[in-house]
N, C-alpha and C positions, 0 to 999 in steps of 0.2 A: 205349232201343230205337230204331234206326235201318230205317226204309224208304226207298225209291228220291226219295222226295219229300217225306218227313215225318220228325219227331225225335217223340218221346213219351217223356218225364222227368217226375220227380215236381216240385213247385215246390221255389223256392228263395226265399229271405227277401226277394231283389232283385225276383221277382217280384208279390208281393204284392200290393202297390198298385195296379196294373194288375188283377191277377186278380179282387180286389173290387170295383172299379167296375166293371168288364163283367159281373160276377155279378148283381150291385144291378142296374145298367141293366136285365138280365134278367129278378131277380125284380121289379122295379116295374112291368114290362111286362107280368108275368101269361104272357109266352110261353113260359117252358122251366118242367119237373118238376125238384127238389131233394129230396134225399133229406133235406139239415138243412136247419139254421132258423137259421142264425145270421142275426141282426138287426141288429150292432152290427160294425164295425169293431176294435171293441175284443174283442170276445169271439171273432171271425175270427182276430187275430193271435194269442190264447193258445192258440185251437183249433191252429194251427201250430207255436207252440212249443211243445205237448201231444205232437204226434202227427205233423208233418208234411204233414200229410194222405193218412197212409198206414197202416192198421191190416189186422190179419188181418179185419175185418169188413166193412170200408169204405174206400175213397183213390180220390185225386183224380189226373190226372195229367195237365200240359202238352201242348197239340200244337200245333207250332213247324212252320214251314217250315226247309228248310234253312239258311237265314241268321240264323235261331232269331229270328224274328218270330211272336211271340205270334197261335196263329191260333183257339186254344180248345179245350179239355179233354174228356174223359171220365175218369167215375166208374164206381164200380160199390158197390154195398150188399149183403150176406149177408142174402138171407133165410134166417130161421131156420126152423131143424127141417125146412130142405131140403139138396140139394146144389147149388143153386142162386146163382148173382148177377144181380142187377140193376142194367143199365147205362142209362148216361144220356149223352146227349154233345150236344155245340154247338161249332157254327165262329162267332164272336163277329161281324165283321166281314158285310155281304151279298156286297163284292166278294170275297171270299174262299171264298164258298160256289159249285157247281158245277164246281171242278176236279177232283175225287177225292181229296179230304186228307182227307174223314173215311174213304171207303170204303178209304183206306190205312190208315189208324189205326184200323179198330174190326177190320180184319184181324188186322194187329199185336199190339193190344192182346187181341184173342180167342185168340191163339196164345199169347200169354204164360201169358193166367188159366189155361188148358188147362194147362200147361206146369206149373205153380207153384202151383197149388190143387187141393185136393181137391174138385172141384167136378163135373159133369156135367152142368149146363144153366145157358145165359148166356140170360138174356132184356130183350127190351125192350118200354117201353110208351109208345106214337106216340099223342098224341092226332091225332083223323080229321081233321084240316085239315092235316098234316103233311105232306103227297105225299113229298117230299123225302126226309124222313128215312125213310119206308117203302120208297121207291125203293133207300136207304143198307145197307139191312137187308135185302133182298131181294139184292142183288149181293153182298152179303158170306154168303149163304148161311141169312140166315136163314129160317125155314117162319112163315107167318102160322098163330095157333093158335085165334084169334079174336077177340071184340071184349067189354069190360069197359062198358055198358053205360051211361051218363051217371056216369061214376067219378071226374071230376074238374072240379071247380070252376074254371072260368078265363076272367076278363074279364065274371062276371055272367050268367054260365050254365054250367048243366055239359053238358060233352062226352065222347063216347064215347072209352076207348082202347082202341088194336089192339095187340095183345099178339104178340108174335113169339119165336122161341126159336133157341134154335142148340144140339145135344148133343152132345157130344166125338167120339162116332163122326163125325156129318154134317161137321165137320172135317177129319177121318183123310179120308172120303170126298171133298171140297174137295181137298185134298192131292194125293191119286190123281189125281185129274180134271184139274186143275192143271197137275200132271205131264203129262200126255198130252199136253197141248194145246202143250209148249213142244218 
């Protein structure tokens, strides 16, 4: 999937090495939510030779500037016994954060899932130190739905998450709106 400003592909074998050090860097830091758990390098690269990192329930996928510089990913996870996914995302780098690469890319990637799954609610969950990413979620259309009350353990206290949603109409609606404006 190509945007004005951003690429978003699934990985490739080349990228790997990269992709898990910035992951690790991340989970040691205690800053970003993971839907797995991989611990090991080793069990990373059979999860790829497995699966890609792309299943009907879960996957992973690249977000590249246009000269396909690695600039960091979104996922998304099926909750069950809903019509639901949950997404996750990070721009890896700080200087790479405030130009609109993610708010390209969770566009992007929202029109796809809509597109390509049987789904009707994309959501996400920002722990409340996050401005940034709720600022990400709010331009891209998402409705804040409320707050998950000390639901996550991170850095030696738990903190509250803000739960945000996006439903395939408010999309269609996005669209419209969109339209007018151009």
């Amino acid at each position: 999937m190509e945007g004005k400003n951003i690429i978003l592909r699934p990985l490739k074998e080349k990228d790997l090495e990269d992709f898990f050090r910035f992951k690790e860097k991340l989970r040691l830091s205690g800053s970003i939510l993971f839907f797995d758990d991989l611990s090991s390098e080793f069990k990373f690269k059979q999860k790829f030779a497995k699966t890609g990192f792309w299943e009907d329930l879960e996957g992973s996928t690249l977000l590249l500037d246009r000269k396909e510089r690695m600039l960091g990913f979104i996922s998304f996870h099926r909750i069950h016994f809903t019509e639901t996914l949950d997404l996750s995302f990070y721009i890896f780098r700080p200087e790479d954060r405030g130009k609109g690469f993610m708010s390209e890319a969770l566009l992007l990637f929202s029109q796809y899932l809509f597109s390509t799954k049987k789904i009707n609610r994309l959501q996400l969950h920002i722990p409340n130190y996050n401005r940034a990413a709720m600022a990400v979620a709010q331009k891209c259309g998402f409705s804040f739905e409320g707050i998950l009350r000390e639901a996550l353990f991170c850095k030696g206290q738990y903190v509250d998450l803000c739960l945000y949603a996006l439903l395939r109409n408010d999309v269609k609606s996005l669209g419209k709106s969109n339209n007018s404006m151009n």
